[in-house]
C-alpha positions as CSV (number, residue, x, y, z in Angstrom):
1,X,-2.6,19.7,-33.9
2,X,-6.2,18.9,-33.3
3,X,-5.7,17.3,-30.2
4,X,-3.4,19.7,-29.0
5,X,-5.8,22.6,-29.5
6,X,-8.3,19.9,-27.6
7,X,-5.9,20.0,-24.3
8,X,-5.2,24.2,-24.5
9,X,-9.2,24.3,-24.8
10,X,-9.7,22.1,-22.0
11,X,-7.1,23.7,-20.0
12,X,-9.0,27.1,-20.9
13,X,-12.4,25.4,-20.0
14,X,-11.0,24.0,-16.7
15,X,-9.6,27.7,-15.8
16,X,-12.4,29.3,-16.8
17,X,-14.7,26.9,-14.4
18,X,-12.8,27.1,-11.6
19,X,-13.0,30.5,-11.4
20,X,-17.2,30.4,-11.8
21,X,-16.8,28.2,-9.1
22,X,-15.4,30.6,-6.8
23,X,-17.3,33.3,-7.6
24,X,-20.7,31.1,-6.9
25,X,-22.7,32.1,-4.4
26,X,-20.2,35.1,-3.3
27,X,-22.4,37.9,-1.0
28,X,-20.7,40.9,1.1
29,X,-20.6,38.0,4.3
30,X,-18.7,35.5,1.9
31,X,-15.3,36.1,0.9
32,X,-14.3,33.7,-1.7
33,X,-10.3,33.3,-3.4
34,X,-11.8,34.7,-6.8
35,X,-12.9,38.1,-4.7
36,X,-9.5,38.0,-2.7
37,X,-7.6,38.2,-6.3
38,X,-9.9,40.7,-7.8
39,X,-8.1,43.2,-9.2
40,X,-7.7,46.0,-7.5
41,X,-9.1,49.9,-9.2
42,X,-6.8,50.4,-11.9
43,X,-5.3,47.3,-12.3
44,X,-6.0,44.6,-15.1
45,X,-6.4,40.8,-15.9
46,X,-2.5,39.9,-15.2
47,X,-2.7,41.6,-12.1
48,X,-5.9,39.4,-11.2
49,X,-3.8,36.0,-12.2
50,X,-0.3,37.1,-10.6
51,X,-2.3,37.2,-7.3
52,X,-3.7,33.3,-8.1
53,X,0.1,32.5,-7.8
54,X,0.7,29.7,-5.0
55,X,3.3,29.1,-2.7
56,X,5.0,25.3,-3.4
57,X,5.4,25.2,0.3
58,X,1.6,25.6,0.5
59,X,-0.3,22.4,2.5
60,X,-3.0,22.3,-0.8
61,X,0.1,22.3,-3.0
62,X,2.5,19.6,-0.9
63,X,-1.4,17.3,-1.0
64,X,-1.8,18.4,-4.8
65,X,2.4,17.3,-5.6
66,X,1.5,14.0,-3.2
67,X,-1.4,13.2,-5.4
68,X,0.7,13.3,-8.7
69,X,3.0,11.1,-6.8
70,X,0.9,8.2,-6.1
71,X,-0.5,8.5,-9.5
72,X,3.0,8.1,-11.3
73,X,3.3,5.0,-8.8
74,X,-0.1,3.9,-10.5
75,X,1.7,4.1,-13.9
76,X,5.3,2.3,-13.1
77,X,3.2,-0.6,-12.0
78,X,0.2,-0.6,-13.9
79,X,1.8,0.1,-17.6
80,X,4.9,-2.8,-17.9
81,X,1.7,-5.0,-17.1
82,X,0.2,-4.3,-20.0
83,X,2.1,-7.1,-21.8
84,X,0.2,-9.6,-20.4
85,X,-2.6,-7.9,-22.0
86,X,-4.8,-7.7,-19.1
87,X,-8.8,-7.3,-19.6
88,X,-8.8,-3.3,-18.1
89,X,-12.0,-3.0,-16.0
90,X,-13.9,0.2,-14.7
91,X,-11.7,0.9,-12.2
92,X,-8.5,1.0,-14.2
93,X,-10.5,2.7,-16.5
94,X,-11.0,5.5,-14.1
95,X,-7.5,5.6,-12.7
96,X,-6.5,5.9,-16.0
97,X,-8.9,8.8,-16.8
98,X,-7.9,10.3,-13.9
99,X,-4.4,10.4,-14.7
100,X,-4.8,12.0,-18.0
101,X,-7.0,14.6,-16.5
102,X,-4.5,15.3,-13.5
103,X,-1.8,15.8,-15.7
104,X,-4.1,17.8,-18.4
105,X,-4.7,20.2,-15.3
106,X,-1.3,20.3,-14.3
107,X,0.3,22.2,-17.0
108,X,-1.8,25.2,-16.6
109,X,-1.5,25.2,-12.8
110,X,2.5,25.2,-13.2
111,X,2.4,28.6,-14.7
112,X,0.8,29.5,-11.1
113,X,3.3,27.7,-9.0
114,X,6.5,29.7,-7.4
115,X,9.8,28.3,-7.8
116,X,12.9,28.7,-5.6
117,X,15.9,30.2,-6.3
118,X,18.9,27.9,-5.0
119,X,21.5,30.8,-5.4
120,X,19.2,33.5,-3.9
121,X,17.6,31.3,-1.5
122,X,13.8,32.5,-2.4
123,X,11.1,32.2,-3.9
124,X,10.2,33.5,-7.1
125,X,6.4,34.5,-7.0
126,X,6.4,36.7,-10.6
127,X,4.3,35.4,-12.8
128,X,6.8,36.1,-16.4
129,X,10.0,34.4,-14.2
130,X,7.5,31.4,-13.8
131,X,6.4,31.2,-17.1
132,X,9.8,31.4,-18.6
133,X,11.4,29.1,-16.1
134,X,8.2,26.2,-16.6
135,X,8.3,26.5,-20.4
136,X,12.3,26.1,-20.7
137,X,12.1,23.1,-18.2
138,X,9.0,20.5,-18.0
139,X,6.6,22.4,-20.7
140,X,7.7,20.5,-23.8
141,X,8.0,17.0,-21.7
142,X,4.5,17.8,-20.2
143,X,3.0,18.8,-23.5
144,X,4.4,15.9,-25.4
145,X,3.4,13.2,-23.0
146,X,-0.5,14.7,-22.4
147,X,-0.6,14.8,-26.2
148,X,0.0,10.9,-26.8
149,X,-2.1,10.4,-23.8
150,X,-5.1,11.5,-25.0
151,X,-4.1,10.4,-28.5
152,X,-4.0,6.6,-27.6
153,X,-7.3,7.7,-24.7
154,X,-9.0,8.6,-27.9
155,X,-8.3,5.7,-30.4
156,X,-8.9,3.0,-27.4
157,X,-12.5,4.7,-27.2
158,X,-13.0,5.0,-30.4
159,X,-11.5,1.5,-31.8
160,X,-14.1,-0.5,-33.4
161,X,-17.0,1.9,-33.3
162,X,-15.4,3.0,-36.7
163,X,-16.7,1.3,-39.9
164,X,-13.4,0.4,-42.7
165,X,-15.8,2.2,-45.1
166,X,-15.5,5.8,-42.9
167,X,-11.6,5.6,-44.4
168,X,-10.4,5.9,-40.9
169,X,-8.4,2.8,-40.9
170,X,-5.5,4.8,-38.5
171,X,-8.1,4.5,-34.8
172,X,-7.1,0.3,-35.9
173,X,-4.2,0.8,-33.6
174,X,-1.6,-2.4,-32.9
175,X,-0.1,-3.6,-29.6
176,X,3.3,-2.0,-30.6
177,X,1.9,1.8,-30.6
178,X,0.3,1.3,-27.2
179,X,3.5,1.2,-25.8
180,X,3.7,4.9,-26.3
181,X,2.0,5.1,-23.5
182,X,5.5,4.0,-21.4
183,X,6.2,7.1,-22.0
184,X,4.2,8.8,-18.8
185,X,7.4,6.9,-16.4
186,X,9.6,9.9,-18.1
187,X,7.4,11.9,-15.5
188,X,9.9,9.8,-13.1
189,X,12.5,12.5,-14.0
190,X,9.9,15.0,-12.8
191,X,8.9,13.1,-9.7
192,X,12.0,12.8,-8.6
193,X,12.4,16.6,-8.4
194,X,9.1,16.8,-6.6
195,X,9.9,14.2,-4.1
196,X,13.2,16.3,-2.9
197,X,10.9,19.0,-2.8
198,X,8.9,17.4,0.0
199,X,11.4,15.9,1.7
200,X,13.2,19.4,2.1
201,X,9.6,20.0,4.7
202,X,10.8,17.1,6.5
203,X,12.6,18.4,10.0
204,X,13.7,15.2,11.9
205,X,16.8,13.8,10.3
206,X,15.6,10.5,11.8
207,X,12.6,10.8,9.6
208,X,14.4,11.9,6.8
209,X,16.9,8.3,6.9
210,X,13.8,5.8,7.0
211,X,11.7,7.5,4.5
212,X,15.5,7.3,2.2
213,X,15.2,3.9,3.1
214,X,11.7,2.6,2.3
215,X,12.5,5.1,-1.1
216,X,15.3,2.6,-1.7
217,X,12.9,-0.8,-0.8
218,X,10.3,0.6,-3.2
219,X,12.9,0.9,-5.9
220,X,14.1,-2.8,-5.3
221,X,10.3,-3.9,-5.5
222,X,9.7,-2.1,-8.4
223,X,12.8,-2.7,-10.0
224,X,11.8,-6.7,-9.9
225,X,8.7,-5.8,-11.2
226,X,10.0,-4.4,-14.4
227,X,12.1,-7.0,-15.0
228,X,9.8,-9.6,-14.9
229,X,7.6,-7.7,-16.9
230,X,10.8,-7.6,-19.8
231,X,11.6,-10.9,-18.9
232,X,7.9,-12.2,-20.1
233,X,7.7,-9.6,-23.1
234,X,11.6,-10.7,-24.5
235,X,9.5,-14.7,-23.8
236,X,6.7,-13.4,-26.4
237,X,8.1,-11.2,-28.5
238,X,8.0,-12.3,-32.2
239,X,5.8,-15.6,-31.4
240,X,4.7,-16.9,-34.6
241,X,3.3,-20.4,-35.2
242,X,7.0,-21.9,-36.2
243,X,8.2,-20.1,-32.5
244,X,7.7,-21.8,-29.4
245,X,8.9,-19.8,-26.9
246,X,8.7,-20.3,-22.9
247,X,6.3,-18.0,-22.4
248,X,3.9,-19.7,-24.9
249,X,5.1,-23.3,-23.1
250,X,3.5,-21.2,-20.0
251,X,0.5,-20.1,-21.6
252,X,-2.3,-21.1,-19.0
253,X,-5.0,-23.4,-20.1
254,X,-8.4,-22.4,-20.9
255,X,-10.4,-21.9,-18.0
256,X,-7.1,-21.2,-16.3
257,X,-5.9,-18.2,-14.7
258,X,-3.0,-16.1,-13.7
259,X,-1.3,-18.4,-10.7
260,X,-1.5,-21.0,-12.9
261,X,1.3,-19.7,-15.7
262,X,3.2,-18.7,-13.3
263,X,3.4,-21.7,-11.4
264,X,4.2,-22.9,-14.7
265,X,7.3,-21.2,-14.7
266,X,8.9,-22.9,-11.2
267,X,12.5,-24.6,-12.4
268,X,14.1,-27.5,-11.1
269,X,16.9,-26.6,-9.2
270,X,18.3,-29.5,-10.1
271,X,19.0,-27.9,-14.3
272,X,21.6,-27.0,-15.8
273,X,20.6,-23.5,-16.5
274,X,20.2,-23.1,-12.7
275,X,23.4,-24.7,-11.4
276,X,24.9,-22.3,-13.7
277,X,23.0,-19.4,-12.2
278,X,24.3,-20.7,-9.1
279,X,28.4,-21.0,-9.6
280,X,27.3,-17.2,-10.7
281,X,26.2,-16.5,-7.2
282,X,29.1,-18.3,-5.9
283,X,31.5,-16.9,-8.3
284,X,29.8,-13.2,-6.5
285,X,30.2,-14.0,-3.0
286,X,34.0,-15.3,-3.3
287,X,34.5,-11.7,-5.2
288,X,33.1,-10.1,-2.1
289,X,35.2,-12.1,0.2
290,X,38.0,-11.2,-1.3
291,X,37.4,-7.6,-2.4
292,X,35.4,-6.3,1.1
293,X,37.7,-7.0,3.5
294,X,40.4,-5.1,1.2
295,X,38.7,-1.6,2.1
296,X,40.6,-1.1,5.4
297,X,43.3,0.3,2.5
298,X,41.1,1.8,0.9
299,X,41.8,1.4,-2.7
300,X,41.0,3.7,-5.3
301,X,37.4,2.0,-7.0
302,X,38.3,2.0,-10.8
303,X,35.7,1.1,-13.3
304,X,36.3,-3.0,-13.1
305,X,35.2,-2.8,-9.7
306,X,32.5,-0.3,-9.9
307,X,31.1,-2.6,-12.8
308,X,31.5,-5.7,-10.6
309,X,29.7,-4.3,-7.6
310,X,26.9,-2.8,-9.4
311,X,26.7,-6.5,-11.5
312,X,26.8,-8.0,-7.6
313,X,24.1,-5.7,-6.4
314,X,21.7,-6.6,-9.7
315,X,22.6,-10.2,-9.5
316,X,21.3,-10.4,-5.6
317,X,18.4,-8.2,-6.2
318,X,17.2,-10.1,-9.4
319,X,17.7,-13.4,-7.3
320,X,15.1,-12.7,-4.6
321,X,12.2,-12.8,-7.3
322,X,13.6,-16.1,-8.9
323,X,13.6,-18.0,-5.2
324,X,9.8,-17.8,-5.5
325,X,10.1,-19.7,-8.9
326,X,12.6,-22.7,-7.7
327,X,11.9,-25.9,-6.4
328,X,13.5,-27.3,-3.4
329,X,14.4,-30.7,-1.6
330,X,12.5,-32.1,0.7
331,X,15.2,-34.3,2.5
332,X,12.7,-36.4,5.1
333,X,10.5,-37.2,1.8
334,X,13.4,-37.3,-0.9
335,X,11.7,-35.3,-3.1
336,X,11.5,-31.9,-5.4
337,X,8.5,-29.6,-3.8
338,X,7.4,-27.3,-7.4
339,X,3.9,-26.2,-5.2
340,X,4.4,-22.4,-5.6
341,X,2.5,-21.9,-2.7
342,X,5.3,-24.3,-0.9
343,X,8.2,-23.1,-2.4
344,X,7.1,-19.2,-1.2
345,X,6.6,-19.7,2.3
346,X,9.7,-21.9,2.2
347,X,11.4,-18.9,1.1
348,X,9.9,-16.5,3.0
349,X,10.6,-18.6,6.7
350,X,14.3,-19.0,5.6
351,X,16.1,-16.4,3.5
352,X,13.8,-14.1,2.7
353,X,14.7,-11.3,5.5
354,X,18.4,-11.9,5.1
355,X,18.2,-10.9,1.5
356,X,15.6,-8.1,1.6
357,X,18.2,-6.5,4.7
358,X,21.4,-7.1,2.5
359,X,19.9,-6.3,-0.5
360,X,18.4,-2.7,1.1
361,X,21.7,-1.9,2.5
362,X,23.4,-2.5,-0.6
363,X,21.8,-0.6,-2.8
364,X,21.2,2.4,0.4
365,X,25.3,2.9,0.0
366,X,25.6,2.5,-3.7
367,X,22.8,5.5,-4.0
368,X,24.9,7.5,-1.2
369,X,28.1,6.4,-2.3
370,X,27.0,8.1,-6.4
371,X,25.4,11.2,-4.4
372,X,27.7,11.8,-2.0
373,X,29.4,15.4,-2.6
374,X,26.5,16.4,-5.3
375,X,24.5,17.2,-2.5
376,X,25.0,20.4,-0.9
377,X,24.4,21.2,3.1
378,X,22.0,24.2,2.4
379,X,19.8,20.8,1.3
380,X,19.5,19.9,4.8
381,X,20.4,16.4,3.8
382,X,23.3,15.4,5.9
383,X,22.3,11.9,5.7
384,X,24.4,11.6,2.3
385,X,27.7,12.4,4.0
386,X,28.2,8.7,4.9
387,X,32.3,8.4,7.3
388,X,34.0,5.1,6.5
389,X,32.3,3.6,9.3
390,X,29.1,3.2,7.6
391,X,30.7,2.1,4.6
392,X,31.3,-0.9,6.3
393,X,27.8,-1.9,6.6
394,X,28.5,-3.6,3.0
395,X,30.3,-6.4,5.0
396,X,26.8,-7.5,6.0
397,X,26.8,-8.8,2.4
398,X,29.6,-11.9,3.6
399,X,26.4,-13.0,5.6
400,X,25.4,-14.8,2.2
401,X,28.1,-17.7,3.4
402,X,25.4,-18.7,4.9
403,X,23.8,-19.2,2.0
404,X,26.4,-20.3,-0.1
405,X,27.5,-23.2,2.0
406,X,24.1,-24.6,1.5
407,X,24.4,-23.8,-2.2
408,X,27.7,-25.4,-3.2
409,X,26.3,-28.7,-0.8
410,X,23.7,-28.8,-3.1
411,X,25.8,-28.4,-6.0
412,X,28.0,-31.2,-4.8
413,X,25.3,-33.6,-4.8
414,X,24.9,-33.4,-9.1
415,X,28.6,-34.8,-8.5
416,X,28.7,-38.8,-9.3
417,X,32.8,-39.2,-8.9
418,X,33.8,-39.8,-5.7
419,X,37.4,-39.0,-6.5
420,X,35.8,-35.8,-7.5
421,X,34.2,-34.7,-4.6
422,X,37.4,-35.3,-2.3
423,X,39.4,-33.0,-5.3
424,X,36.5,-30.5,-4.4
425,X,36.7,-30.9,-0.6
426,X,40.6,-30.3,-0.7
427,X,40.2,-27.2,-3.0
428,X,37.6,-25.6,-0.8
429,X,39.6,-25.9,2.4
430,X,42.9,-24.4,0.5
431,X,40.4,-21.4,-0.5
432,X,39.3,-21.0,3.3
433,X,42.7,-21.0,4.1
């Protein structure tokens, strides 16, 4: 309750501020917003903040919505890193300060912000309609979130300048409650919102398509970032001395840093976990062989295959992060090459593009393929009415033949029978046939 009486002051304080500021300075020859919402005789203080009432179209409030953008980026990067407890230096610091404060500042300012009407097609400018439409949508979301933020601002500040004596043993705050703080990516349901919101101000259709697309590489990218970032925190979760987990087996060494564990973490491609990861893949492509080319009847999709595509589309978008963490042969040399540095650019020279494409396309018509029909002209997004034709872009994903042959080769090696590797030859040419 304290802290919440903190924020509505500071929201107050803010308000009251801004308004000093544009009254500063104001003479007959300067004419200031604050004189321009002055009420006018006879009026009184709502009429004064009913004229402060912006336009969401508004170029300061499309900058203001870009800002809070970027600075939810900030978080879905920034926060799954915290469980590699990194040391947080002044600039994070800042960022971080300037987060809280942003989104401090926003609530107020949403009471000031107009809202359209889809079924009208306006824009609602009345100060009680806004207030009534903010505090039944984001208010108790924004309120909740700004809350713990300054709560767990306030106990990181305040950690270990309090004596046990004082009684004030609950600022001693664990690793576990700082994950509250994941809570600012719920803001991604509100950015999501916002980010339609700008991209209604976009005019070319053209422009409309590649900024869908980078949307979607963005998601891939950060989508492999929160998995690893799982993937290391399931690796150290509920270490103990008796537990030795791979992450700990990973640990760098003192005086070591950051490239070092992870180069720690390169796999043989040559063990068993990966060869199984690899029939996996396989086991995928043949599934698209078979199930692709079936579209020209286009079945009816029931959940099976739904479930089996979207497993397809994970599988291939996990495995682009896990080819920088996998050794490979060096045939002139007859060697395993586990250099990280070598093992990246070896990726990034040979499959690297071919997966990024595949993997953007894939996921571009699984997004249009859920959307499609929930989107409604008046939008001005036509791009989600895909025909047929384009769904046939997802044959691009058979291109991982390519691939594959290479893979079951080099699955064929770990092979010692020859009268097994003839059985295998004869079985793959009655499947290509």
């Amino acid at each position: 309750l304290k802290l919440i009486a903190f924020i509505l002051l500071l929201n107050h304080l803010v308000a009251c501020v801004w308004f000093w500021i544009g009254t500063w300075g104001n003479s007959e020859n300067m004419n200031t917003w604050s004189l321009e919402a002055a009420p006018a005789p006879g009026k009184g203080f709502w009429h004064c903040v009913s004229r402060l009432v912006s336009n969401p179209s508004s170029p300061k409030r499309i900058a203001y919505e870009m800002l809070g953008l970027l600075l939810i980026m900030y978080d879905l990067i920034w926060l799954p890193m915290q469980v590699f407890e990194p040391a947080e230096g002044n600039f994070f610091f800042v960022l971080g300060l300037v987060s809280s404060l942003y989104w401090t500042f926003d609530m107020p300012t949403s009471f000031l912000v107009g809202y359209a009407v889809q079924d009208k097609g306006i824009i609602e400018m009345r100060l009680r309609k806004i207030a009534w439409n903010y505090l039944r949508s984001w208010f108790l979301l924004d309120i909740t979130i700004v809350t713990i933020d300054w709560t767990l601002n306030i106990l990181d500040w305040t950690q270990g300048s309090v004596g046990a004596s004082e009684g004030i043993s609950f600022f001693r705050i664990g690793k576990a409650v700082r994950f509250l703080r994941l809570l600012r990516l719920l803001r991604l349901l509100k950015a999501h919102g916002r980010f339609n919101e700008l991209l209604e101000h976009v005019q070319s259709e053209f422009s409309v398509i590649v900024i869908g697309i980078l949307k979607l590489i963005a998601f891939i990218l950060l989508l492999n970032h929160l998995v690893a970032c799982v993937w290391f925190w399931i690796g150290t979760w509920g270490n103990s001395e008796n537990m030795n987990t791979w992450s700990l087996e990973a640990a760098p060494a003192p005086g070591k840093g950051f490239w070092h564990c992870v180069s720690r973490l390169v796999s043989n491609p040559s063990s068993p976990k990966r060869i199984a990861y690899e029939m996996l893949g396989l086991l995928l492509i043949m599934y698209d062989l078979i199930w692709l080319p079936m579209q020209v009847f286009e079945p009816a999709e029931g959940n099976f295959f739904f479930v089996l595509g979207l497993v397809s589309s994970l599988y291939w978008t996990f495995d682009m992060p896990t080819s920088f963490l996998v050794g490979y042969a060096v045939q002139d040399k007859g060697i395993i090459e586990m250099r990280l540095r070598k093992i990246a650019w070896n990726y990034l020279r040979s499959w690297f593009l071919l997966d990024i494409t595949i993997v953007t396309i894939d996921w571009t018509l699984n997004i249009l393929d859920w959307t499609q029909g929930s989107v409604g002209a008046s939008e001005g997004i036509s791009f989600f009415r895909i025909g047929k034709a384009v769904r046939f872009l997802r044959l691009l994903r058979l291109l991982r033949l390519l691939k594959a042959h290479g893979r079951f080769n080099e699955l064929l090696e770990h092979v010692q029978s020859e009268f097994s590797v003839i059985v295998i030859g004869i079985l793959k040419l009655i499947a290509f046939i």
